[in-house]
C-alpha positions in Angstrom: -15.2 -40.4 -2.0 -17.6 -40.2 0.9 -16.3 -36.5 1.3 -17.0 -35.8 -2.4 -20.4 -37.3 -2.3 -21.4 -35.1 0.5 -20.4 -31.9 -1.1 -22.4 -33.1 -4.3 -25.9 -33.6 -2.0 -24.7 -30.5 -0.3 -24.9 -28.6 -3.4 -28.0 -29.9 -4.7 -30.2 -29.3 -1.1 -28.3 -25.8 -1.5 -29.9 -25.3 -5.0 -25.7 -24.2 -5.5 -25.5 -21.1 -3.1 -22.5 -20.3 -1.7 -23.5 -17.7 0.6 -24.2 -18.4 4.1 -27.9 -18.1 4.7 -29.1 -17.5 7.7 -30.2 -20.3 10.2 -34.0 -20.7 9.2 -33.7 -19.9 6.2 -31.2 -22.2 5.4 -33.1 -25.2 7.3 -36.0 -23.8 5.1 -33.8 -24.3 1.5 -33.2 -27.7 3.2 -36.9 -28.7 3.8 -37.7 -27.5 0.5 -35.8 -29.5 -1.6 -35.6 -32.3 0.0 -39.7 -32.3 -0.4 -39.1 -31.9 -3.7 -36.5 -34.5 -4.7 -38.4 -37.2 -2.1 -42.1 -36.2 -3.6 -40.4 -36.5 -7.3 -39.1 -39.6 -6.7 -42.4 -40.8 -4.8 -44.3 -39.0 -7.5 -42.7 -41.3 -10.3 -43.0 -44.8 -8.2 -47.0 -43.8 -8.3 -47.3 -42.4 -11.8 -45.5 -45.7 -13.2 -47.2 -48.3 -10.5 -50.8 -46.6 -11.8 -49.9 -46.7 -15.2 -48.9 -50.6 -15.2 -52.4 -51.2 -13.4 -54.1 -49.5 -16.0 -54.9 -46.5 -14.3 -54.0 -44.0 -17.2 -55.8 -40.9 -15.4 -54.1 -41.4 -12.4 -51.1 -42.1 -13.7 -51.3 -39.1 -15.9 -52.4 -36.6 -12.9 -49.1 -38.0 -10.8 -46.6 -37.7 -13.6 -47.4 -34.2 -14.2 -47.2 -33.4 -10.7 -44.1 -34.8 -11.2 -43.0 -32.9 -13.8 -44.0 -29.5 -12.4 -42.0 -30.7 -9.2 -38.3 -31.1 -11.3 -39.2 -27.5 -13.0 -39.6 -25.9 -9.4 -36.7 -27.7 -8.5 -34.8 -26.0 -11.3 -36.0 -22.7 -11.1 -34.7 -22.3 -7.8 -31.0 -23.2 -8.7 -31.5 -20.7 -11.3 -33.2 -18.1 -10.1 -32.2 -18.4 -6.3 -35.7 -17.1 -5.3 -36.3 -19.6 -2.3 -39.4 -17.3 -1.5 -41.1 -19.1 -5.0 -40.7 -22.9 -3.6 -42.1 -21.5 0.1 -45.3 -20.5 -1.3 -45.9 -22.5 -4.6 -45.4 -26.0 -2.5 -48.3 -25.3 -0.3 -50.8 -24.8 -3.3 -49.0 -27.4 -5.3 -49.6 -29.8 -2.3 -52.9 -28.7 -1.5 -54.1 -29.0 -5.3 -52.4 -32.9 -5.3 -53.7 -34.2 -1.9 -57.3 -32.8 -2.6 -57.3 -34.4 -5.9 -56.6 -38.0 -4.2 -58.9 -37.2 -1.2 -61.9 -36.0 -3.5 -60.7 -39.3 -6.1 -60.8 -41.9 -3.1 -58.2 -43.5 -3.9 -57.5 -47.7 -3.3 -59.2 -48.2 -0.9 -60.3 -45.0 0.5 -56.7 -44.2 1.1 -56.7 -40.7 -0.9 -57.9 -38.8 2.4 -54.8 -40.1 4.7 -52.4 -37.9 2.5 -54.2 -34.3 4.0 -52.6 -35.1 7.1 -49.5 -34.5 6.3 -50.3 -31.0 4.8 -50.5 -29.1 7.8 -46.8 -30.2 8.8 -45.7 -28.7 5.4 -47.6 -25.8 5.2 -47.0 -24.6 8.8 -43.6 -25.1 8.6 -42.5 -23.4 5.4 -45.0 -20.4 5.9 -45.3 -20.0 10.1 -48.2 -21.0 12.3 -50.0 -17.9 10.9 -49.3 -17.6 7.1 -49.3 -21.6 7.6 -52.4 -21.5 9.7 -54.3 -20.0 7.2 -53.8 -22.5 4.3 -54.3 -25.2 6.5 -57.6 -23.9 7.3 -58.2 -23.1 3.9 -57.1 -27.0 3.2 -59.6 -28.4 5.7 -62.6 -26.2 4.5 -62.0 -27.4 0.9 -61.5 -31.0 2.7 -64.8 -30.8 4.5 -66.7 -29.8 0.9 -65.4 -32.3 -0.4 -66.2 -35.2 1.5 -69.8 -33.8 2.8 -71.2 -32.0 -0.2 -73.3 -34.9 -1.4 -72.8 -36.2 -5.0 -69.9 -33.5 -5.2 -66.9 -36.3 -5.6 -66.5 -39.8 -5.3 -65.4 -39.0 -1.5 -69.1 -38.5 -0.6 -69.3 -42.3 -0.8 -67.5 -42.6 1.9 -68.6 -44.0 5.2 -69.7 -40.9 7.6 -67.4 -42.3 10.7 -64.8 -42.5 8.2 -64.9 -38.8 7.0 -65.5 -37.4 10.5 -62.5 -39.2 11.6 -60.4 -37.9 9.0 -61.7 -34.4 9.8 -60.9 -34.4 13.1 -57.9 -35.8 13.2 -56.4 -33.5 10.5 -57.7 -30.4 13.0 -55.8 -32.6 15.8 -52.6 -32.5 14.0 -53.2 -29.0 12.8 -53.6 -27.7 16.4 -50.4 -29.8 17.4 -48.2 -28.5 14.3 -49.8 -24.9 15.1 -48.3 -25.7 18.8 -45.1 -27.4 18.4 -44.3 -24.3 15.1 -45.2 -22.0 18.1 -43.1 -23.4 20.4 -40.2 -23.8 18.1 -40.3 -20.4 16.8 -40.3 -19.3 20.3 -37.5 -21.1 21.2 -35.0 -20.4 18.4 -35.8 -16.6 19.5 -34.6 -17.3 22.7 -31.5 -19.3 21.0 -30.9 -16.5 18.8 -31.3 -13.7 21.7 -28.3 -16.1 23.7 -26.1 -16.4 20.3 -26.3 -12.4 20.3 -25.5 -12.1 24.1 -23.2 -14.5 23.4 -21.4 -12.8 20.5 -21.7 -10.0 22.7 -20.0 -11.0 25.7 -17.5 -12.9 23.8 -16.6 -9.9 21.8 -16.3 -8.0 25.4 -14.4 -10.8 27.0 -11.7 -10.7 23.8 -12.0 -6.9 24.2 -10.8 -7.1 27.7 -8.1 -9.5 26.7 -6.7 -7.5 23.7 -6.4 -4.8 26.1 -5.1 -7.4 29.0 -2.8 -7.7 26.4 -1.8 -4.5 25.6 -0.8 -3.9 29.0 1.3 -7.2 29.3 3.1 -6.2 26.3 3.8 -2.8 27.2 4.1 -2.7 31.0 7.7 -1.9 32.1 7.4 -4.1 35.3 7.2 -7.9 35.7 3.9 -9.3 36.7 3.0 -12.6 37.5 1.1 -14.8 39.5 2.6 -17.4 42.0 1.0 -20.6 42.9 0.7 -22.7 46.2 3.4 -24.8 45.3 5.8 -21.5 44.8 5.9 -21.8 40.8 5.0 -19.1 38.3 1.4 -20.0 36.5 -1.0 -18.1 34.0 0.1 -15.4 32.0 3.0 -12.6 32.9 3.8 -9.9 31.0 6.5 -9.5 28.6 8.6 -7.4 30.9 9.6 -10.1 33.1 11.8 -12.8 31.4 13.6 -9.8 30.1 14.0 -8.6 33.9 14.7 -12.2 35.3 17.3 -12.9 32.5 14.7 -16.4 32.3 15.1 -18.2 28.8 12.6 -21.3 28.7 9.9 -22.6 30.5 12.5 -24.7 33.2 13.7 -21.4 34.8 9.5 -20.7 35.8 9.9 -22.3 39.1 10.1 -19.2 41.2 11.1 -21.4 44.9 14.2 -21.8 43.4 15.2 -19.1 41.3 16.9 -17.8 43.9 19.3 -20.8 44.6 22.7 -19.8 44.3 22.2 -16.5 44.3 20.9 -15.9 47.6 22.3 -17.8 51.1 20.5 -20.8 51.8 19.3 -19.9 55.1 17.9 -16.4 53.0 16.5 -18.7 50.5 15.2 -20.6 52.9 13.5 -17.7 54.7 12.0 -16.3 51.6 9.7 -19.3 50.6 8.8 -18.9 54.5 7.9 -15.7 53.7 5.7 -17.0 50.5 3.7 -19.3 51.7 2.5 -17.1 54.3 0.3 -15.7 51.7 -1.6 -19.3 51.9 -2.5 -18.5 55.8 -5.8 -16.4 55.6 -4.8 -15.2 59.5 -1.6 -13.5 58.6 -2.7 -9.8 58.3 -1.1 -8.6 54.8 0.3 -5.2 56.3 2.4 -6.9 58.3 3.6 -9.1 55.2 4.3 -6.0 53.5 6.6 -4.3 56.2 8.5 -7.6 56.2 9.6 -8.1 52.5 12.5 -10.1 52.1 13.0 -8.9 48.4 11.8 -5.5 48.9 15.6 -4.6 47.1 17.8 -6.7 46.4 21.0 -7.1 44.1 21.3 -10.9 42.6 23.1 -12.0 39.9 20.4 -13.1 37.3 21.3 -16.6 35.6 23.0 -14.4 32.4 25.9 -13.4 34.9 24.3 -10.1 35.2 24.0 -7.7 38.2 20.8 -6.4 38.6 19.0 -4.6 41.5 15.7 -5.8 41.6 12.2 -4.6 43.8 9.6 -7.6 44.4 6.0 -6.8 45.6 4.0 -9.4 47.1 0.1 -9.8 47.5 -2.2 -12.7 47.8 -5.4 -12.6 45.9 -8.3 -15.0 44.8 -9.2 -16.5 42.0 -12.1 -19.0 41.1 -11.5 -20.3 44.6 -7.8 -20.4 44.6 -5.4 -18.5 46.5 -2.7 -16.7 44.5 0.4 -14.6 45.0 0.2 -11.4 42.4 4.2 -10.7 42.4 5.6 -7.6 40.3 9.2 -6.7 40.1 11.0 -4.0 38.9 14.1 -3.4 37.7 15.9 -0.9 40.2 19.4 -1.4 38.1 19.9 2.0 36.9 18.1 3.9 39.7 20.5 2.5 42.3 23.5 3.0 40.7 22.7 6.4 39.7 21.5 6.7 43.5 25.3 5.0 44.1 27.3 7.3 42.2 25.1 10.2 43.8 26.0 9.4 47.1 29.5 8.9 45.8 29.5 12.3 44.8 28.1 14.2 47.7 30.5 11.9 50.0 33.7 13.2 47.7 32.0 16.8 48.0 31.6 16.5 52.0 35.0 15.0 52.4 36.4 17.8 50.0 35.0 20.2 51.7 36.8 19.0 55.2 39.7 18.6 53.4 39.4 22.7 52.4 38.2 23.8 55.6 41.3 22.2 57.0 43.9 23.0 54.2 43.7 27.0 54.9 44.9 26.6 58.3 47.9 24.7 57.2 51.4 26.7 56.7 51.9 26.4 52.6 55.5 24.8 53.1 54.7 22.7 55.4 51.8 21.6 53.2 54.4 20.5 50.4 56.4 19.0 52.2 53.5 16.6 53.3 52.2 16.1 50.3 56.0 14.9 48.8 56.6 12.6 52.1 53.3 11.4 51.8 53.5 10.6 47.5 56.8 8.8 48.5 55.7 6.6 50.8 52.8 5.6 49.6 54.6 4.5 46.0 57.4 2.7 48.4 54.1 1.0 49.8 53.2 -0.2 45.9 56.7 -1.2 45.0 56.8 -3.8 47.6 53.3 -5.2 46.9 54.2 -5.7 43.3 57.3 -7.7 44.0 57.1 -11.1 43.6 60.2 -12.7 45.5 59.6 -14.1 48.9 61.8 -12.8 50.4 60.5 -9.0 50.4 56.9 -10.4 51.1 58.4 -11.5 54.3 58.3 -8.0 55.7 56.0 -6.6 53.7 52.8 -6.4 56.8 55.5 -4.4 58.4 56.6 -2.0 55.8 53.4 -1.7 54.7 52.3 -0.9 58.6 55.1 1.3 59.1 54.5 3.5 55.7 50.5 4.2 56.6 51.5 4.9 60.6 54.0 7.5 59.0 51.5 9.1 56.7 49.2 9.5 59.3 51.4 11.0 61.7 52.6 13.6 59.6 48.7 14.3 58.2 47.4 14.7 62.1 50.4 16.7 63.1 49.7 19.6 60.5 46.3 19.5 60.8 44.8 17.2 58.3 42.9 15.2 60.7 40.1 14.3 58.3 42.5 12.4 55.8 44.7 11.2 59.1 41.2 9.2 60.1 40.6 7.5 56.8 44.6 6.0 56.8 44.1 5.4 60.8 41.0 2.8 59.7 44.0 1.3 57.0 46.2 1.1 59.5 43.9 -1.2 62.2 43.5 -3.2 59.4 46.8 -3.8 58.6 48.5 -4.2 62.3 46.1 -7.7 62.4 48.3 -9.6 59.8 51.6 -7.8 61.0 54.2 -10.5 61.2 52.5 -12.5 58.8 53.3 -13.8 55.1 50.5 -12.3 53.2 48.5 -14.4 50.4 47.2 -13.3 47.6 43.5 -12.4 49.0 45.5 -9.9 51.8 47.6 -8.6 49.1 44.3 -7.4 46.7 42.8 -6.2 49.7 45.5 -3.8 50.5 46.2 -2.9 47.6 42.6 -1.8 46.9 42.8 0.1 50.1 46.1 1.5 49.1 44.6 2.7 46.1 41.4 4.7 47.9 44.0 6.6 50.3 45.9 7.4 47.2 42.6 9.1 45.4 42.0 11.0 48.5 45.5 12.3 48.1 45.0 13.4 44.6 42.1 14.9 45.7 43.6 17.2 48.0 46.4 18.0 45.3 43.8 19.2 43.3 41.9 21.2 45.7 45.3 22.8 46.2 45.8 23.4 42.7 42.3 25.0 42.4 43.3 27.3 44.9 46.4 28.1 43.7 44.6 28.8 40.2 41.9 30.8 41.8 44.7 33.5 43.6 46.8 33.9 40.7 43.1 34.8 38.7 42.2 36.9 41.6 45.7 38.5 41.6 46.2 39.3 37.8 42.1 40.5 38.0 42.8 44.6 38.4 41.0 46.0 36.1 37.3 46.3 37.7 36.0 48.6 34.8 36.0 45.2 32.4 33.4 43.7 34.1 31.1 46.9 32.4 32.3 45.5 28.7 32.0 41.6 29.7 28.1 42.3 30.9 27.7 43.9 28.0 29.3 41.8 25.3 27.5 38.9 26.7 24.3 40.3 27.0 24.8 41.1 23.3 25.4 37.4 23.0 22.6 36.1 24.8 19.7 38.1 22.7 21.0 37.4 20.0 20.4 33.5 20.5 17.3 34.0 22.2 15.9 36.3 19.9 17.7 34.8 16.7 18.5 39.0 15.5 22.3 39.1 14.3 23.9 42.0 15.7 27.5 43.1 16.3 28.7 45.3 18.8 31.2 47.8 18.3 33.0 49.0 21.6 36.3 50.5 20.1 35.2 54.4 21.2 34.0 53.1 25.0 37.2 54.1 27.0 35.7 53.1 30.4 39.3 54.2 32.2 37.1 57.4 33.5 34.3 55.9 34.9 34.1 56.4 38.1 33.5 53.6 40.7 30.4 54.6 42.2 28.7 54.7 38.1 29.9 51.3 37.1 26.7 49.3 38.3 24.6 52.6 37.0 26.4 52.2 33.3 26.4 48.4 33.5 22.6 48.5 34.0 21.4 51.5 31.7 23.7 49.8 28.8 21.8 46.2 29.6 18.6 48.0 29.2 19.2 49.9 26.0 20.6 46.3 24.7 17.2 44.6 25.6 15.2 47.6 24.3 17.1 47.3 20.8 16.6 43.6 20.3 12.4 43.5 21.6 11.6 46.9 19.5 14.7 48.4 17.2 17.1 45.7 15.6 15.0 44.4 12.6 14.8 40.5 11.6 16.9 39.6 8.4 14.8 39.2 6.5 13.6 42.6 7.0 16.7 44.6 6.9 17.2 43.0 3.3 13.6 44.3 2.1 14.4 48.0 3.7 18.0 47.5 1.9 20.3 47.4 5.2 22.8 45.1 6.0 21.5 41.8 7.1 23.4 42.2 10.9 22.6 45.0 13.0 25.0 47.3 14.3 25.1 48.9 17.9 27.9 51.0 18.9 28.3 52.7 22.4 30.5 55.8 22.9 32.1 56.9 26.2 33.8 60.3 26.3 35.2 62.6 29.0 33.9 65.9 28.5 34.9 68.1 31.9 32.9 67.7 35.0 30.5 64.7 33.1 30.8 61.8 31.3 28.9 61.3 28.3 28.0 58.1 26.9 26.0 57.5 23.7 24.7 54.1 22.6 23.3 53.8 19.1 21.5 51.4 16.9 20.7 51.9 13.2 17.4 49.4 13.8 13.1 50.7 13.0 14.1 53.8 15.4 11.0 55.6 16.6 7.9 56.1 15.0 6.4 59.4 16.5 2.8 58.4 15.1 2.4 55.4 16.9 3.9 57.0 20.4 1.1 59.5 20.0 -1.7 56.6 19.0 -0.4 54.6 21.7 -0.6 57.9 24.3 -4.4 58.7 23.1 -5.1 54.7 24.2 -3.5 54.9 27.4 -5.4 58.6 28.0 -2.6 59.9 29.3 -3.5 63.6 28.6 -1.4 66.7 26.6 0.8 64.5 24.4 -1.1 64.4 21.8 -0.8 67.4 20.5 2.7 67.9 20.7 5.7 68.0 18.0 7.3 65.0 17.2 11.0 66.0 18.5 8.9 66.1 21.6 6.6 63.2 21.6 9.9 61.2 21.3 10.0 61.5 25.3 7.3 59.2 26.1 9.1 56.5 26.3 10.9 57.7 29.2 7.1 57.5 30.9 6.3 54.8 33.5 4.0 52.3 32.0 4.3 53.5 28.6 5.5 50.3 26.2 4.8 49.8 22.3 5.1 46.4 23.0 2.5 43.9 21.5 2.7 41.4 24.7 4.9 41.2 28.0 7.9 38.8 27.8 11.1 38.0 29.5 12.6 41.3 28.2 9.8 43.8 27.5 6.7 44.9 27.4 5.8 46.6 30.9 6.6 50.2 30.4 9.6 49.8 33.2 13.0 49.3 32.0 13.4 53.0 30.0 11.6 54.9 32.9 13.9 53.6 35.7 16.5 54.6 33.1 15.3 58.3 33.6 14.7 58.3 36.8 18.2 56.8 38.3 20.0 58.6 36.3 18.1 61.8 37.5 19.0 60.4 41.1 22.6 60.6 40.3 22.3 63.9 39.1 22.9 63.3 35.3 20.4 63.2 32.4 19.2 61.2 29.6 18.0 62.5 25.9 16.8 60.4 23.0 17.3 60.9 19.2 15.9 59.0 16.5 15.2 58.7 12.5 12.0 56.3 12.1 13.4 53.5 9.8 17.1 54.5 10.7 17.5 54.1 14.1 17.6 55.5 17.8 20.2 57.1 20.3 20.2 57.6 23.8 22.7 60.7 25.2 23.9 60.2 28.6 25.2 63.0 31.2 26.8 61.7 34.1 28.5 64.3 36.8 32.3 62.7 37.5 32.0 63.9 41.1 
């Protein structure tokens, strides 16, 4: 009820807006009609009390007033103009109080109402807008209680009318003052609110991004206490790293309990408060990190490798530890299986190093003595009667002695040290009825000597593979068609141009030895020269109605004292008009002018290259001119043909001798 009546007079001092005004103009809504319902109310008691005494003027005057109080009242919930009641009050009021100060009212009383209209005025208009009605008020005052016969006011006693003069200036000054003073101070309010909204909207700026880096940091940050427990915020990252689940698992002093040896754990919150002591020098606290790495099993029953940073800072007097941790997990088992590696890569390379000195036979034979023993050793371990564990320690002992023997006495010293350290280990519980602890930790042992075996199985086995390649490998002259075929392969997946090669007229059973590189390298050059500037893309081919691939073909034929080779592509060929705009760019004088069938030869010039840009391939003006010229050097000679739009072909001359 007392809710509902409160929206109700909320509504009504509102004159029904909704909007939120701001602050002085709302305290000004406020003012004004609750002036107006008080002076209709007031205005009513009077109009009725004079018209019971018989005072009909009076009465009359004070119930219009009235009236034209309930129509402002309304015509501000209508209309919503608050600016109308802010200046039609102050004449209103003026009008009314110098009607009852120029009547006299009982009693002389009329007057005392002025001295409120300096308060109203002031306030609903400002000191100065105000300031100048309520001047205007006490000039109309003063005329018309000293103009003589003017009013019935001029009856009034002299002390009485300088009094009332005086103090309405009095309160006029003070409202003038205190409007001043209030004015000046909601500035100053309003000028903190901004800075206020200001900083606030930096602070949650800050935090958002605070925030942002909580939520997305990979590591785990946090702050530690004096007491050792995890306060304040952390970011996301580190319940996830710590395997923690709920607010219990927080105290970081004993996180580590059960994980860590007592006398460790013990050390570490040593190591903590240490941070508290202002005369410990914080290098020295970071060269002694207890949790610098570290494997624990988190409380999920997961084995994590974990880095902890340490250092103490200060905040609003307090002394804190900022911790981060990281998780190391996959770092150090990839760093694990790396060293692994390179171990199994040194120790195979010992193993090599010492396998080619040893007699192949005698080899064999190790290997077979040394598989038999060891899968005697295993047979015994897996039994289960009593009876054969009672001299297992020294059929175990004398299998490993015997598999080292025969490794150190061909030569296999590297694998003879790794079943010598098996072997101290073993002579210890000799005599001795194993339990089961002894048993798994010979057996894993076992197991390790037994890779190391297999290891050098395989190297032999590699080697073995490798002679019988080497061995069947007598045809040298291939190695011309493999570059060649795979170079084929190569641009066409970096250049994405579909090619085939046809090979079936390069008999290469002539070539001499001393022109196999020469061939191998001119052939890899024409190949690169027909992908960057000859072989056309699909899509092209189709619109100059070729087949979609690209053929090159490369002939090799005896012919007397030389060898000719030809390689051939059916791609753009040559354009003689762009070799001869191309010639007049680069100046290079007298080849302008000549025939085409000649021109053709430019591209044997150093330098010279169609080529829009330089790549990986093309594009310098080299490859064809070293071409020329080596081929020259071996006494041969090179020729070029071409059809522009058909395609190009180079002749080759070598000498056979």
């Amino acid at each position: 009820m007392a809710s509902r009546f409160q929206k109700v007079l909320t509504n009504i001092l509102r004159s029904g807006i909704q909007t939120t005004l701001e602050a002085e103009d709302e305290i000004r809504l406020l003012f004004i009609n609750s002036i107006i319902l008080v002076g209709f109310l007031a205005l009513m008691v009077f109009a009725l009390r004079d018209f019971f005494a018989g005072d009909h003027v009076y009465s009359l005057v004070t119930a219009s007033l009235a009236f034209i109080v309930a129509c402002l009242f309304f015509f501000i919930r209508w209309t919503k103009l608050v600016q109308v009641g802010l200046w039609f009050l102050p004449f209103l009021m003026a009008a009314f109080y110098g009607y009852l100060a120029a009547s006299g009212g009982a009693g002389t009383s009329g007057a005392l109402w002025s001295f409120s209209y300096p308060l109203v005025a002031i306030f609903l208009l400002g000191y100065r807008r105000g300031g100048l009605f309520t001047i205007g008020y006490v000039v109309f005052l003063g005329i018309v209680l000293f103009v003589p016969q003017l009013t019935p006011a001029w009856n009034m006693e002299l002390d009485f009318k300088i009094r009332t003069i005086g103090t309405y200036v009095v309160i006029s000054i003070f409202v003038v003052e205190f409007e001043y003073i209030r004015l000046q101070a909601q500035r100053e309010i309003e000028r903190g609110r901004k800075e206020l909204a200001k900083t606030t909207d930096a602070l949650l700026a800050e935090k958002s991004q605070t925030d942002g880096i909580l939520h997305n940091i990979r590591e785990g940050i946090f702050l530690v206490d004096e007491h050792l427990r995890i306060v304040g915020r952390h970011s996301d990252s580190l319940t996830q790293i710590l395997d923690l689940d709920d607010e219990t698992s927080w105290d970081f002093s004993t996180y580590f309990d059960g994980k860590l040896p007592e006398k460790e754990v013990q050390s570490l919150r040593d190591y903590l408060m240490m941070f508290f002591q202002s005369q410990v020098r914080p290098e020295l606290l970071q060269t002694i990190n207890p949790l610098e790495t570290i494997k624990i099993t988190t409380p999920r029953g997961r084995l994590k490798t974990l880095a902890f940073t340490f250092a103490a800072i200060k905040l609003e007097g307090r002394r804190f530890i900022l911790a981060s941790v990281r998780d190391d997990t996959l770092t150090a088992e990839l760093n694990q299986k790396l060293k692994e590696e390179e171990d199994k890569a040194a120790r195979q390379m010992r193993h090599l190093f010492q396998i080619i000195h040893v007699r192949p036979e005698l080899l064999v034979q190790f290997l077979e003595d040394a598989t038999d023993e060891i899968a005697d050793i295993n047979r015994r371990l897996k039994a289960n009667s009593l009876q054969a564990q009672d001299d297992l320690m020294e059929a175990f002992y004398q299998g490993v002695h015997a598999v080292k023997g025969n490794a150190a006495l061909i030569g296999l010293t590297s694998f003879s040290e790794r079943v010598h350290d098996l072997e101290n280990l073993v002579k210890d519980w000799r005599g001795k009825s194993p339990d089961w602890r002894e048993i798994l930790t010979l057996t894993i042992e076992l197991s390790k000597i037994q890779a190391e075996l297999e290891e050098i199985q395989a190297l032999i086995q590699r080697m073995s593979t490798f002679q019988k390649e080497m061995a069947n490998n007598t045809e040298p002259q291939d190695l011309v068609v493999m570059t060649v075929e795979r170079a084929v392969q190569r641009l066409t997946a970096e250049t994405g141009v579909q090619a085939t090669l046809d090979l079936k007229d390069f008999v290469t059973d002539n070539l001499p030895s001393g022109h196999r590189k020469l061939v191998k390298d001119i052939l890899v050059q024409f190949i690169r020269n027909s992908f960057v500037h000859g072989l056309e893309p699909a899509e092209e081919r189709q619109a100059r109605q070729k087949p979609l691939t690209g053929k090159i073909k490369i002939i090799c034929q005896d012919r007397g004292p030389f060898l000719s080779i030809s390689y051939q592509d059916d791609g753009r060929g040559l354009d003689p008009g762009r070799l001869r705009q191309t010639a007049i760019k680069k100046s290079l004088k007298n080849w302008d002018t000549r025939p085409d069938h000649e021109i053709l030869a430019l591209i044997f010039e150093n330098g010279f290259s169609t080529a829009a840009e330089v790549s990986v391939h093309a594009g310098r003006g080299v490859g064809l001119g070293l071409v020329k010229t080596r081929v020259e050097a071996s006494g041969g000679k090179v020729s070029v043909r071409s059809a522009s739009g058909q395609g190009i072909a180079f002749d080759i001359e070598l000498p056979k001798g």
